[in-house]
Structure formats: C-alpha cells, structure tokens
C-alpha positions as CSV (number, residue, x, y, z in Angstrom):
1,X,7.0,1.5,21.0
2,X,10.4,1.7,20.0
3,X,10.6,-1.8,19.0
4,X,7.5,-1.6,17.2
5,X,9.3,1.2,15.4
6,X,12.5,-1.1,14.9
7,X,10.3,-3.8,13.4
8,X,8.1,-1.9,10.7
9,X,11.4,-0.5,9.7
10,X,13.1,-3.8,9.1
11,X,9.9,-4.9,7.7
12,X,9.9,-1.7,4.9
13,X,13.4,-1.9,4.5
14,X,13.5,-5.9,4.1
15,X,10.3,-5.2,1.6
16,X,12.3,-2.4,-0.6
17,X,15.5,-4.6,-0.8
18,X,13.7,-7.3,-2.4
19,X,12.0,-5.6,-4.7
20,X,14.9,-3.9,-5.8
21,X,15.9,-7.3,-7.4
22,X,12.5,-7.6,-9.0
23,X,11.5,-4.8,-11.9
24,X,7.7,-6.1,-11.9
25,X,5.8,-4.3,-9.2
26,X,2.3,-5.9,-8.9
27,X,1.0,-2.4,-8.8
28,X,1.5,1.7,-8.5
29,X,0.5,4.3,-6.4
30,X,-0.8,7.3,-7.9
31,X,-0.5,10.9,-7.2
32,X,2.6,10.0,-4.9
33,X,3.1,12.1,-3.1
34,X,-0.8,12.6,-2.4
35,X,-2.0,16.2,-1.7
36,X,-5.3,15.6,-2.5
37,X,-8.3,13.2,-0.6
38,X,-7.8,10.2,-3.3
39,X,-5.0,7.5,-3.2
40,X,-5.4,5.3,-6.3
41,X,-3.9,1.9,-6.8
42,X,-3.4,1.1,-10.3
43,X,-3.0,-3.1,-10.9
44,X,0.0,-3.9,-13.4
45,X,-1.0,-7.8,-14.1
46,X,-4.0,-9.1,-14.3
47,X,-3.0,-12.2,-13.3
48,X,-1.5,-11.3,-9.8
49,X,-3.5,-12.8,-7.5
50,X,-4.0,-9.6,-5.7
51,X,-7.4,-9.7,-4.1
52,X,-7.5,-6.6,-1.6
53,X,-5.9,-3.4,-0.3
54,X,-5.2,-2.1,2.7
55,X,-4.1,1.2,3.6
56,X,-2.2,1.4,6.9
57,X,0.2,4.1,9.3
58,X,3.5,3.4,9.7
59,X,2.7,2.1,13.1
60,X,0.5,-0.2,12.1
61,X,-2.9,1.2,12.4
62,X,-5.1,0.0,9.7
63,X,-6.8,3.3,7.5
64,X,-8.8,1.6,4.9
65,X,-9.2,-2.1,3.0
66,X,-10.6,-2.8,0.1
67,X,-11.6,-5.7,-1.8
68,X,-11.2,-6.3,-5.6
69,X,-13.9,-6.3,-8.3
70,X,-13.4,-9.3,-10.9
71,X,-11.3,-7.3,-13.9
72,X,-10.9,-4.0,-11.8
73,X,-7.4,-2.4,-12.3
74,X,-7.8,0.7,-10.9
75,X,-9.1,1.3,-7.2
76,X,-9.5,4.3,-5.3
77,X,-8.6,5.3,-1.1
78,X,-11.3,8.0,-0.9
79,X,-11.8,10.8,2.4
80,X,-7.5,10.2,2.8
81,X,-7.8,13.7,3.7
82,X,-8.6,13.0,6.8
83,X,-5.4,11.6,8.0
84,X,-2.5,13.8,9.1
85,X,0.6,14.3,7.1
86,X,3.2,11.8,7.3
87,X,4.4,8.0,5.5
88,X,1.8,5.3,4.9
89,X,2.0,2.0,3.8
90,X,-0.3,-0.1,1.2
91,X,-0.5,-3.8,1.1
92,X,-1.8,-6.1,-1.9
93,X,-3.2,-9.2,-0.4
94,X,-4.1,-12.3,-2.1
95,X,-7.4,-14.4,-1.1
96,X,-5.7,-16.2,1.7
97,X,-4.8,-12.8,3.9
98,X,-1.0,-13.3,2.4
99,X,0.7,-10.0,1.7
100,X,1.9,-10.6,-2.1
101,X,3.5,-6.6,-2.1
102,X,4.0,-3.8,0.0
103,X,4.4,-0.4,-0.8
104,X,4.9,3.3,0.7
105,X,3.5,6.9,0.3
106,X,3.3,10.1,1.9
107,X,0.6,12.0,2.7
108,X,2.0,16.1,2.4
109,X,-0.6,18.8,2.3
C-alpha cells in the first residue's frame, strides 16, 4: 500500500511539474474546493481531443467516467456527495484511453 502511495504521488507530483511549464490547462475544475454534490468540468479548447472524464481516489479507485457530447464544454460529476472527505483526482482522456491531463480536488464538507 505504501508503494502504491509512493507511486500516485510521483505520478501527481510528476503531473503538476509539467504543467507548471505549460499555462494552457485543457480544462478547470469548478467549485474547488467542492462542498456541494456537483463537480463540474469546464473544457478550455475545443479542439483538445479530450473525449472523457474520469473521477478517481487518490488510491486509485475509480468514482465516475464520463463520456463527451460532440460541442459539450461543460460536464457535470453528480451524487459526489456520497464520497468521504479527502483529495481526488480527474483525468481527461482522449479516444484512445490516453490520459491527455490530470488534475486534483478536494472534497471538504
């Protein structure tokens, strides 16, 4: 468990230290941090690539995926109320399974 621990760390870490280079995020988390049952993803480029969602614990457990309506920018993570407090991860896939972006939020009720 530790090492799992030890890898999704180097993973976030590895994640936020190349985007720190990079201005353009592919897409925003909003109400960060959530308080509320609704996690919404808001797409900054049409042209991404970005072709579904998943929420997922830091330990890798997956919470919720969702796929992309052609022209949606905005998608919504309904019933998040029903996981504890704590950090989550979302990840924008493109068609092919590849994660294009990562990015983190905390659940704090």
């Amino acid at each position: 468990m530790k090492r799992l621990y030890t890898f999704l760390f180097l993973v976030l870490f590895a994640a936020n230290c190349m985007a720190a280079g990079d201005d353009v995020k592919l897409f925003s988390l909003y109400p960060v941090p959530l308080k509320s049952n609704r996690l919404s993803v808001q797409i900054n480029y049409s042209g991404s690539g970005i072709s579904s969602f998943e929420v997922r614990s830091l330990i890798g457990k997956k919470i919720q995926e969702k796929s992309i309506a052609n022209g949606a920018d905005v998608i919504s993570f309904d019933e998040m109320d029903v996981n504890p407090n704590g950090v989550y991860i979302v990840l924008a896939k493109d068609a092919n399974g590849k994660v294009l972006e990562i990015s983190k939020f905390t659940i704090n009720r």
